[in-house]
C-alpha positions in Angstrom: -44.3 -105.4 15.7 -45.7 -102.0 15.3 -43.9 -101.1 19.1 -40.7 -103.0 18.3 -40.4 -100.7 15.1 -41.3 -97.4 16.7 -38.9 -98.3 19.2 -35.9 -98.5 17.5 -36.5 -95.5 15.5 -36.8 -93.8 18.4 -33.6 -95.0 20.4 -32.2 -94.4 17.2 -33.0 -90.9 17.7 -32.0 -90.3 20.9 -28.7 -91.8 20.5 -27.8 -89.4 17.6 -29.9 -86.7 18.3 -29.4 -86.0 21.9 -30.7 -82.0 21.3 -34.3 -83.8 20.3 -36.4 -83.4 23.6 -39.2 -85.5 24.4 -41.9 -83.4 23.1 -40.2 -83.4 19.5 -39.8 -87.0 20.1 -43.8 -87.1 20.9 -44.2 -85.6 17.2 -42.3 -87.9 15.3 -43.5 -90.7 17.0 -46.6 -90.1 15.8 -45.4 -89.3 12.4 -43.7 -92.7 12.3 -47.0 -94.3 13.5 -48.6 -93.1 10.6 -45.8 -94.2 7.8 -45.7 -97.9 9.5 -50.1 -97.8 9.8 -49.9 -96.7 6.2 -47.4 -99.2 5.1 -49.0 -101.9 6.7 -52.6 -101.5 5.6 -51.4 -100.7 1.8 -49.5 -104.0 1.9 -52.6 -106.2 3.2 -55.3 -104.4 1.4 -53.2 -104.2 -2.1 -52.4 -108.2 -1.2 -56.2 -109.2 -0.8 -57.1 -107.1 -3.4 -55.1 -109.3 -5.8 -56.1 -112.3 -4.0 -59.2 -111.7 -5.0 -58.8 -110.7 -8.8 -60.3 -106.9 -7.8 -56.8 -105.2 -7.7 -57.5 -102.4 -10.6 -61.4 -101.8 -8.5 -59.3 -101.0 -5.3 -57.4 -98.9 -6.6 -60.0 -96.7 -8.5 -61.7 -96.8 -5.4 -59.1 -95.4 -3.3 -58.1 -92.9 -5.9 -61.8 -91.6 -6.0 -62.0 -91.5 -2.3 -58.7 -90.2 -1.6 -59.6 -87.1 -4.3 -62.0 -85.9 -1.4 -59.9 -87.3 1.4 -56.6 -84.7 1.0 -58.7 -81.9 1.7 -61.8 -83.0 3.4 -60.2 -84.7 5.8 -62.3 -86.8 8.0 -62.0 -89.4 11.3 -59.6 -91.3 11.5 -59.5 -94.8 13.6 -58.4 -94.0 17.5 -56.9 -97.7 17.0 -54.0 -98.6 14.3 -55.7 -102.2 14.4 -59.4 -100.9 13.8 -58.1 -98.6 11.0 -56.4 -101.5 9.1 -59.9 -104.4 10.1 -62.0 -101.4 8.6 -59.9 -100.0 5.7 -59.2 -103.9 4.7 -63.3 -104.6 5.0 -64.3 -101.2 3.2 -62.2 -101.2 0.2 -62.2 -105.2 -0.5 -66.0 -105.9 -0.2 -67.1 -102.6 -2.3 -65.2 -103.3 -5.2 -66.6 -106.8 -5.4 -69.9 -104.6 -5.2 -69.5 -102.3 -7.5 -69.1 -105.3 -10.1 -72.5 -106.8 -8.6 -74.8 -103.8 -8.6 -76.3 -101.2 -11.1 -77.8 -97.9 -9.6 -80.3 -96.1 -12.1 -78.8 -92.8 -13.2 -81.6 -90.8 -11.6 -80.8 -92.3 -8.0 -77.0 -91.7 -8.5 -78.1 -88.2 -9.3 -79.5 -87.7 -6.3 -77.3 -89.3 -4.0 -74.6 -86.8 -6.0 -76.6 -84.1 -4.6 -77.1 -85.4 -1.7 -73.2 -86.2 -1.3 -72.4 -82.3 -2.6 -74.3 -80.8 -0.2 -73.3 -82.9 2.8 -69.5 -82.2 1.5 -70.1 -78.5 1.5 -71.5 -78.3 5.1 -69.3 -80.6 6.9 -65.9 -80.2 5.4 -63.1 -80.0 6.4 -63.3 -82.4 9.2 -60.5 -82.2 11.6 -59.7 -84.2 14.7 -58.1 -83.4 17.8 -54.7 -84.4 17.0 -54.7 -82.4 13.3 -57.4 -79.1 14.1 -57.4 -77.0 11.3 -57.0 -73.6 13.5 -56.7 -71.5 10.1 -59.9 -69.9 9.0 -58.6 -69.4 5.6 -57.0 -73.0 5.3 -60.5 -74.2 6.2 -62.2 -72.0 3.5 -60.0 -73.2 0.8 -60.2 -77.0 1.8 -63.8 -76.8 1.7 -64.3 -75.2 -1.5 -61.6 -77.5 -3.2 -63.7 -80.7 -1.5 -67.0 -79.4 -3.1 -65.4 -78.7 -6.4 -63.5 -82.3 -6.5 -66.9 -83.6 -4.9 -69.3 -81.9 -7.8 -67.1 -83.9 -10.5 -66.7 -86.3 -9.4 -70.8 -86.8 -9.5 -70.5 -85.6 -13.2 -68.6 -88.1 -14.1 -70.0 -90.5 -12.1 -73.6 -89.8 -14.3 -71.7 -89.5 -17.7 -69.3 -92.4 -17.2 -70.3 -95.3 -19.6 -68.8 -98.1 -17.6 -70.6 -98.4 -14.3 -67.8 -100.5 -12.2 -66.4 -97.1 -12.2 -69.2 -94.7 -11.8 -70.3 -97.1 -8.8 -67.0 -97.1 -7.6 -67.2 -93.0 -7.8 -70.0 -93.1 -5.6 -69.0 -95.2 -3.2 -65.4 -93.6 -2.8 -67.8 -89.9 -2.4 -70.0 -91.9 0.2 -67.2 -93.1 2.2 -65.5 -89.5 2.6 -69.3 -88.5 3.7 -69.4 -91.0 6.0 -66.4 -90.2 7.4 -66.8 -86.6 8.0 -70.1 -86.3 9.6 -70.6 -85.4 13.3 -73.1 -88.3 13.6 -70.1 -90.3 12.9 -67.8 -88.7 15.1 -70.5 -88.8 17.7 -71.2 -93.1 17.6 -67.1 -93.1 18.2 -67.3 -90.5 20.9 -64.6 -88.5 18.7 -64.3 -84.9 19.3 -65.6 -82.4 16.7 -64.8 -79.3 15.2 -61.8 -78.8 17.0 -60.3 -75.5 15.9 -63.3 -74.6 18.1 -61.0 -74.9 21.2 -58.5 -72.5 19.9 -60.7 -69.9 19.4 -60.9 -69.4 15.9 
């Protein structure tokens, strides 16, 4: 489905667009890759979600992570099929979780500070596709991540209902997760990448 649709957008292109050459092409290809990988995901995960009477704990859940997500960046799936099997597993089985579980406030302290620090020394997190070659740009999208990341963990502690302040947590813990080079490392995924353009 996904090659029938990139397909057709593309012909599309080159039968209107006949200045576009095949390196342009490349780009929006992958751009269109992206908007049908998106499209596709947010239509099954939203679809279990209700399914399963947790739509409103999704959705806090991909809020909080995606607060750390826009400018921590992170791995992304090499496969459009592994992204969607993962993204469908992650955010359907920890809001049923988040419901299930209470986490003392001193141990959601420390994983906060645990989160906060990790956040600060590994973000951004580029991959090879998307290298964040601006010094500056990477300076900035750190210290944003950090800030978001540091209230996030305050609100976490002072929240009174703890769907949510679980659900804080585990959105922090699964931008963590996802920019760590041990992480990078198990899916042989290239690291630090700006590092190759000499900056």
């Amino acid at each position: 489905m996904k090659q029938k649709f990139l397909s057709y957008c593309l012909n599309t292109i080159r039968e209107n667009r006949s200045d576009i050459d095949e390196i342009k092409l490349d780009e929006i290809r992958y751009g269109l890759e992206a908007i049908y990988i998106t499209v596709t995901k947010t239509i099954v995960i939203f679809s279990l979600a209700l399914i399963f009477n947790i739509f409103r704990e999704m959705l806090l859940l991909l809020i909080f992570f995606n607060i750390l997500r826009t400018t921590g960046f992170g791995l992304h799936a090499s496969k459009g099929w592994i992204c969607l099997l993962s993204s469908s597993l992650i955010f359907i089985i920890l809001p049923f979780f988040s419901k299930l579980i209470t986490i003392p406030i001193y141990i959601k302290s420390l994983l906060g500070v645990i989160a906060i620090i990790l956040i600060y020394v590994y973000t951004p997190a580029d991959t090879i596709k998307r290298p964040i070659i601006s010094k500056k740009r990477r300076e900035i999208y750190n210290f944003v991540t950090t800030i978001s990341c540091i209230l996030l963990t305050f609100i976490s502690i002072i929240v009174k209902d703890n769907t949510i302040s679980n659900l804080i947590i585990f959105g922090i813990y699964i931008e963590v997760v996802l920019v760590l080079p041990l992480t990078y490392k198990y899916f042989k995924l290239s690291y630090n990448n700006y590092l190759n353009y000499g900056n």
